[in-house]
MILUMDREN-639342 format. One line per field, with one value per atom (N, C-alpha, C): x, y, z; atom name; residue in three letters. Coordinates in steps of 0.2 Angstrom, whole numbers, padded with zeros to 4 digits. Layout:
BEGIN
u X/...
v Y/...
w Z/...
at CA/...
aa ALA/...
// end
This chain:
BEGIN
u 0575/0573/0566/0565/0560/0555/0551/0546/0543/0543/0542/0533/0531/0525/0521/0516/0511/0504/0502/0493/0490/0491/0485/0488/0495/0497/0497/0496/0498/0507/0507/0516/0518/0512/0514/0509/0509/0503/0500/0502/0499/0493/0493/0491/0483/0483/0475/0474/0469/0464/0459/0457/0447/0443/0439/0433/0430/0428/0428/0430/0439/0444/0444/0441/0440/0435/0428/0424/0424/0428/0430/0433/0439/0442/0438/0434/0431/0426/0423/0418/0423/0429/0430/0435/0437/0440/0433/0426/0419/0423/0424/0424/0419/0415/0409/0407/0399/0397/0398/0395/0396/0391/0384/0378/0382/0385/0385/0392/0397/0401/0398/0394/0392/0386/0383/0380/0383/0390/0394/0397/0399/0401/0395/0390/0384/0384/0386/0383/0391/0397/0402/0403/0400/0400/0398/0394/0389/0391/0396/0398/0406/0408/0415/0423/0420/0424/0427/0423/0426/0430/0427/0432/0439/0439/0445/0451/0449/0453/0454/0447/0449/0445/0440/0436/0440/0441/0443/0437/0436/0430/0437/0437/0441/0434/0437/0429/0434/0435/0441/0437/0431/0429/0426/0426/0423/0416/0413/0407/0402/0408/0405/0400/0395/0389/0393/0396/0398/0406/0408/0415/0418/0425/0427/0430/0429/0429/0437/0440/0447/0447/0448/0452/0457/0459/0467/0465/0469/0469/0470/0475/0477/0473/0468/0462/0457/0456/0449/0449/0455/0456/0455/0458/0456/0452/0448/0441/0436/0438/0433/0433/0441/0442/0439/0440/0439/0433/0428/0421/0421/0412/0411/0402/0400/0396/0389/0384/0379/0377/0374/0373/0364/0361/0354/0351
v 0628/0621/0620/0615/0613/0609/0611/0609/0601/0595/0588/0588/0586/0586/0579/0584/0578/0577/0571/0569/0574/0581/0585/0589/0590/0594/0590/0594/0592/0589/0582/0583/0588/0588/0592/0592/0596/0599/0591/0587/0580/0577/0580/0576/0580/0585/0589/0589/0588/0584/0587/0592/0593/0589/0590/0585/0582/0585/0581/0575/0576/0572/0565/0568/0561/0558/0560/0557/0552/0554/0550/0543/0545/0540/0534/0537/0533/0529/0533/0527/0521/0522/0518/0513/0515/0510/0506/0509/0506/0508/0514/0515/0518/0522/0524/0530/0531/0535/0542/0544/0551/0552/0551/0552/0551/0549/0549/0552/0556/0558/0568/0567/0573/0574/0571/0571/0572/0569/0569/0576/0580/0586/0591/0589/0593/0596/0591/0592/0591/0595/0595/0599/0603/0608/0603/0598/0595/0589/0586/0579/0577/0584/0587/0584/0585/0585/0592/0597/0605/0604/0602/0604/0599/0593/0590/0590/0597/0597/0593/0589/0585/0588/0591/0594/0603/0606/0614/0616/0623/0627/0635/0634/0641/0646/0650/0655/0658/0657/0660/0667/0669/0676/0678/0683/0684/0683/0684/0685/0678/0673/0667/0666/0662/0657/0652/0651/0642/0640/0639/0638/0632/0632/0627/0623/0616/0609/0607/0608/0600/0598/0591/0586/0586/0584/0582/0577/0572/0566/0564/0563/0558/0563/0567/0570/0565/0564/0560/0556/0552/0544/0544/0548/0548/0548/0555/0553/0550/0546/0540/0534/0532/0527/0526/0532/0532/0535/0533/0537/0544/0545/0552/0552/0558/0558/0557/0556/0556/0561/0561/0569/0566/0572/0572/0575
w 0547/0548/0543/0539/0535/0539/0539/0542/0539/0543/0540/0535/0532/0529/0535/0535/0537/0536/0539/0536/0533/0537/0536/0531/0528/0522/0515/0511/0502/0503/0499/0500/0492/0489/0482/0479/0473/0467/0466/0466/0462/0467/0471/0478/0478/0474/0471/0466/0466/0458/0460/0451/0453/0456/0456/0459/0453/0446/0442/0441/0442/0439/0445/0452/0458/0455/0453/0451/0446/0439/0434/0439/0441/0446/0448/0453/0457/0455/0450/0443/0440/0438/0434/0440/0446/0450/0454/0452/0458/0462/0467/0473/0474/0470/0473/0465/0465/0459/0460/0452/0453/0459/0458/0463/0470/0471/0480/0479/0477/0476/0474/0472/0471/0479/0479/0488/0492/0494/0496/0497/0493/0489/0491/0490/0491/0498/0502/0508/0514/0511/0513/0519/0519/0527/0532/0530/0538/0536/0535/0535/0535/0534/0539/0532/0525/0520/0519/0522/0521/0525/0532/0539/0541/0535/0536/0530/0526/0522/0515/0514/0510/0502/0503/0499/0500/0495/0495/0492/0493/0490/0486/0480/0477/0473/0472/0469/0464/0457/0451/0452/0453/0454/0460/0466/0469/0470/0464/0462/0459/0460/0458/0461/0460/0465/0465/0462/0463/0465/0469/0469/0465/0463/0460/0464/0465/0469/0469/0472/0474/0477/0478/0482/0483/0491/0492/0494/0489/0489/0495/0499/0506/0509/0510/0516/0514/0508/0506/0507/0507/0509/0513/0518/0527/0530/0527/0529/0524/0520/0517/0521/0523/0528/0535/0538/0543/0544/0541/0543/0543/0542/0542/0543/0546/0548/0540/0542/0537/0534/0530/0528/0532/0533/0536/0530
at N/CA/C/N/CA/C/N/CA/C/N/CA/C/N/CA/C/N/CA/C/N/CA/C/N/CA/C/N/CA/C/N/CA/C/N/CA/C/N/CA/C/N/CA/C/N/CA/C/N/CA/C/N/CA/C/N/CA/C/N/CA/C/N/CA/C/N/CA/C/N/CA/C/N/CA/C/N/CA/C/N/CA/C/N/CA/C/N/CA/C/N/CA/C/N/CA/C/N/CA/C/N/CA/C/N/CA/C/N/CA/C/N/CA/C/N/CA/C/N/CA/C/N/CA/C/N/CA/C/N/CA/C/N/CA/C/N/CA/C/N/CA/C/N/CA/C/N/CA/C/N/CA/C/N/CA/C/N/CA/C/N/CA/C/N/CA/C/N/CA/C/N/CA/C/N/CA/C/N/CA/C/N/CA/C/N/CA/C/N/CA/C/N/CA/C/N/CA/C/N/CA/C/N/CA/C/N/CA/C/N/CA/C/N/CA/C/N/CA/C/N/CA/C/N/CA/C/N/CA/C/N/CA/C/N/CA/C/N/CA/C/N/CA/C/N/CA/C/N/CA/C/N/CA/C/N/CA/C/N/CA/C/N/CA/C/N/CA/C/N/CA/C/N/CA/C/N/CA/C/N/CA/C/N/CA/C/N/CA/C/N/CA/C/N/CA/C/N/CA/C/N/CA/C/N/CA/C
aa UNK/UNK/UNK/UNK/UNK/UNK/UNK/UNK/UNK/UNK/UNK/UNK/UNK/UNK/UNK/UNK/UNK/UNK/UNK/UNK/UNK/UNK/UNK/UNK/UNK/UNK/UNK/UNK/UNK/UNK/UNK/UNK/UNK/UNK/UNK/UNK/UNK/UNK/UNK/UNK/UNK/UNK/UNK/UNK/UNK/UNK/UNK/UNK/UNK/UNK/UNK/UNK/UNK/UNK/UNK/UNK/UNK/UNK/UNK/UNK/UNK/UNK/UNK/UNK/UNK/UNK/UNK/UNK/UNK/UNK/UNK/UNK/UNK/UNK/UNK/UNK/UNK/UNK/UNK/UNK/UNK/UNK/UNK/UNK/UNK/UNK/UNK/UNK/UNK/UNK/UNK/UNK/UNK/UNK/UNK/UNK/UNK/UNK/UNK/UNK/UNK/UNK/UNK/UNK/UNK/UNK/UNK/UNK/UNK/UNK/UNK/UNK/UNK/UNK/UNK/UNK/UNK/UNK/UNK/UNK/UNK/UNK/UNK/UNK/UNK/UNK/UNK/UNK/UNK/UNK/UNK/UNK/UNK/UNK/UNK/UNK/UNK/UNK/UNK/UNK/UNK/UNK/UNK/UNK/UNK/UNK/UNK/UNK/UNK/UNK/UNK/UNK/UNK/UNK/UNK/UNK/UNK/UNK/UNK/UNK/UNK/UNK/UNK/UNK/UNK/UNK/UNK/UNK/UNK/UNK/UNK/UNK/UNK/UNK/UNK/UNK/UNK/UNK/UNK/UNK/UNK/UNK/UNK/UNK/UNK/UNK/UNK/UNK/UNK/UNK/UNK/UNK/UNK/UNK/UNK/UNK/UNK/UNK/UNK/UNK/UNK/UNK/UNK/UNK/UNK/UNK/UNK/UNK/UNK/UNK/UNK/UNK/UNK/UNK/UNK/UNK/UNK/UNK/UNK/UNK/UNK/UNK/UNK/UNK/UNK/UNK/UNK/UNK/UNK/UNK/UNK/UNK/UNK/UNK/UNK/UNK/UNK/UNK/UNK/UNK/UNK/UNK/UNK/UNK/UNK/UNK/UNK/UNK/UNK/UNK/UNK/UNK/UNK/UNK/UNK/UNK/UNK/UNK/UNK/UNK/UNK/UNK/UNK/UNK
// end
């Protein structure tokens, strides 16, 4: 049995997009700037973008400092829709 796709799954590759590439988006649709999209990003563990899946953290090397950013799109919309806690 296939297992149905829901909210909280990718339905496919298309559905994640760098963070850069949400950023371009969002600038050129006014949904919101780089500056509050990168705050937003900054401060993903305490305002619950890690923890709903909508932001991913990958490391290309262990030894990275910085992880590389993606978006699953239908998580971000979810929780940009539905609120989210403030960054402090």
């Amino acid at each position: 049995m296939t297992p149905s796709p829901t909210a909280s799954t990718p339905l496919d590759l298309s559905d994640i997009v760098p963070f850069a590439d949400l950023i371009r988006e969002c600038e050129k649709k006014g949904i919101a700037t780089k500056g509050q999209l990168t705050w937003w990003a900054r401060y993903r563990h305490e305002n619950g973008l890690t923890s709903s899946g909508a932001l991913v953290e990958k490391r290309a090397n262990p030894r990275s400092k910085r992880p590389m950013l993606f978006v699953v799109r239908p998580r971000f919309i979810d929780w940009l829709a539905n609120g989210h806690q403030a960054a402090a």
